[in-house]
C-alpha positions as MATLAB code, in Angstrom:
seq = 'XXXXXXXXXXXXXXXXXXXXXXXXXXXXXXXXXXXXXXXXXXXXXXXXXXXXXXXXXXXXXXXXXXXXXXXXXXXXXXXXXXXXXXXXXXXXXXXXXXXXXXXXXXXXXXXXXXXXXXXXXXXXXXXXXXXXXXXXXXXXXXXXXXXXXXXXXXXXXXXXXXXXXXX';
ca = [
      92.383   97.293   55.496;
      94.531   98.875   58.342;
      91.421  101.303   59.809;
      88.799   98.040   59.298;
      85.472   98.587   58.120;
      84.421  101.908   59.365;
      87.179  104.499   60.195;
      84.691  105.997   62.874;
      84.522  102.526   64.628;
      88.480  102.399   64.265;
      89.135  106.149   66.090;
      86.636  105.238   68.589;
      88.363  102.481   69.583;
      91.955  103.666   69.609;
      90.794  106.880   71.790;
      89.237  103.963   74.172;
      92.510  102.356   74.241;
      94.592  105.531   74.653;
      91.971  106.512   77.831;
      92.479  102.430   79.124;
      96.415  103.188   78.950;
      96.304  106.574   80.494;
      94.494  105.227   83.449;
      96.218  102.124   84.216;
      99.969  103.542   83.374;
      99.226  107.363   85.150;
      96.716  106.764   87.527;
      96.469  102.985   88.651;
     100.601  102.045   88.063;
     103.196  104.056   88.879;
     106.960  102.562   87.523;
     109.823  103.564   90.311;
     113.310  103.145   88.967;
     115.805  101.708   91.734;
     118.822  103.873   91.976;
     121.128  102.494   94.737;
     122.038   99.434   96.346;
     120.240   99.850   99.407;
     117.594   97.331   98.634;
     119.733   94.321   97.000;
     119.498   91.518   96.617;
     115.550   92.097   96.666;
     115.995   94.568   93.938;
     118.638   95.439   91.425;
     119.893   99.055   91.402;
     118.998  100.520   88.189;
     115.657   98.336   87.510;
     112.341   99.158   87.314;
     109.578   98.174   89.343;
     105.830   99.019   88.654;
     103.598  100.098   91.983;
      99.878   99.392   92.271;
      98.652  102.441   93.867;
      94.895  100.233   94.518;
      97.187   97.718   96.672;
      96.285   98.864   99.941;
      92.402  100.273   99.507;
      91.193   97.394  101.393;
      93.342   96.498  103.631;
      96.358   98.078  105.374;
     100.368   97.339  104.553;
     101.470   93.986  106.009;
     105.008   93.390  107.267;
     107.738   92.268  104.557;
     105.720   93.764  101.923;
     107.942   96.334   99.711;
     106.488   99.625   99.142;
     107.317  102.324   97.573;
     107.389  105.607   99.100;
     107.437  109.494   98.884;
     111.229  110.776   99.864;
     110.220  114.004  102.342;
     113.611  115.761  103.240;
     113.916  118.954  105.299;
     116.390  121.610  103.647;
     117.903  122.789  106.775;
     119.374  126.123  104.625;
     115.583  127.459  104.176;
     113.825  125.352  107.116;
     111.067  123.820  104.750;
     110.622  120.631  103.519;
     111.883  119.851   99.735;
     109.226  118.918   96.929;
     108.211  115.415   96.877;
     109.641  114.382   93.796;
     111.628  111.207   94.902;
     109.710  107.513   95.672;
     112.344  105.004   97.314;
     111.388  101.246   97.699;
     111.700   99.973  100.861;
     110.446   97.203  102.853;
     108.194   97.216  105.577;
     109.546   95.623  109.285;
     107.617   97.434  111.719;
     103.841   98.205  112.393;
     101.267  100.855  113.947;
     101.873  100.656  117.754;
     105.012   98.289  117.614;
     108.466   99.204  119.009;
     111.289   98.576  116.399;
     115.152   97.728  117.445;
     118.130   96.516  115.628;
     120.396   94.717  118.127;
     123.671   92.499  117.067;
     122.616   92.480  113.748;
     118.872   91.323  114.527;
     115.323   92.949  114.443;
     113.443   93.069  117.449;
     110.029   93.857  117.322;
     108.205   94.568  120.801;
     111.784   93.206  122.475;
     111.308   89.880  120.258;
     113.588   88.507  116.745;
     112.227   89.101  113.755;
     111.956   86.171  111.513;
     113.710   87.734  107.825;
     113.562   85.369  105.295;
     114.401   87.489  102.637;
     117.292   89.090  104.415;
     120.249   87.353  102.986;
     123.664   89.063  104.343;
     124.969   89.226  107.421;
     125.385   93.070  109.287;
     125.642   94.314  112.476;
     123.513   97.071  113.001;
     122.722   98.418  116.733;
     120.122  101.511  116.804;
     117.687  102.473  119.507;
     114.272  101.193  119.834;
     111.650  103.462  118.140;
     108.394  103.239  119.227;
     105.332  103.663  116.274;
     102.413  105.704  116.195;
      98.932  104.517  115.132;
      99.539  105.362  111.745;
     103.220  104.749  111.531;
     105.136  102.132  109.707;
     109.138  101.589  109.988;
     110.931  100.698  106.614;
     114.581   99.396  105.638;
     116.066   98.308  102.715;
     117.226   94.992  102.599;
     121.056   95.592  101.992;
     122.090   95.747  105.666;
     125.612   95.323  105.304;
     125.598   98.820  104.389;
     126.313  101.003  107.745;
     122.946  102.022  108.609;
     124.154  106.119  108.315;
     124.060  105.174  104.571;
     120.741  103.775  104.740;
     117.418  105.867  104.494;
     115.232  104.006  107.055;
     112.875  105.142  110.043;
     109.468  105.510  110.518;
     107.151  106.370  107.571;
     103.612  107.586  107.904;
     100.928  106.082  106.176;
     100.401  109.113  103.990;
     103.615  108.657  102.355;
     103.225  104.943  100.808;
     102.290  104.910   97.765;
     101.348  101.370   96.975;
     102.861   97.967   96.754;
     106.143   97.116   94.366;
     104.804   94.106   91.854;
     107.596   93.365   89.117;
];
């Protein structure tokens, strides 16, 4: 009764199932565990977030969308970059080809505010403009009323996002 009918029919469906999960939960998901508070009150440190690797085949990373992201650090004792074993979440701001500024607390993009729904405390940040390359995005958590030395934000090439945060 538990293997049905045939048990041949019954193994060739669970190994079906067991390929299905492999690709959807290895390849096509990736889960990203938030570990900080950089990105409340978006997202909760210590929760888990899945991240659809397909989300940006067909079209390019929009502004506001939260990504997640391969950590790339340079280990100044050795002079090399460190494995790429981290993903952060952050959210996107700035474009390819746009200058990004934080000024009294506001984003400017290309000198004007940035409209930031989603940003709900207050901060004063104050950093220089950065201008973008052509494949360049600039990402920021969305807990800004942490000094911005405590934040890990900048530019981020395209190469590094890995896909699109869903819940």
């Amino acid at each position: 009764m538990v293997f049905g009918r045939s048990l041949k029919v019954t193994l060739l469906r669970a190994v079906v199932w067991a390929a299905i999960c492999v690709v959807v939960f290895k390849i096509l998901l990736v889960h990203v565990r938030v570990d900080g508070i950089s990105m409340l009150p978006t997202c909760p440190d210590q929760s888990v977030y899945w991240v659809n690797r397909l989300a940006y085949v067909r079209h390019a990373p929009q502004r506001g969308d939260v990504v997640a992201i391969r950590f790339i650090k340079m280990d100044s004792t050795i002079g090399r970059l460190e494995p790429p074993g981290v993903m952060l979440l952050k959210r996107i701001i700035g474009l390819p080809g746009e200058t990004v500024a934080f000024v009294d607390g506001r984003v400017l993009i290309n000198g004007e505010i940035l409209d930031e729904p989603y940003e709900k405390s207050g901060y004063n940040w104050n950093c220089a403009p950065v201008t973008l390359g052509p494949d360049e995005y600039y990402v920021v958590g969305d807990n800004r009323s942490m000094p911005p030395e405590y934040h890990t934000h900048g530019k981020c090439e395209r190469s590094r996002i890995v896909g699109k945060a869903r819940l």
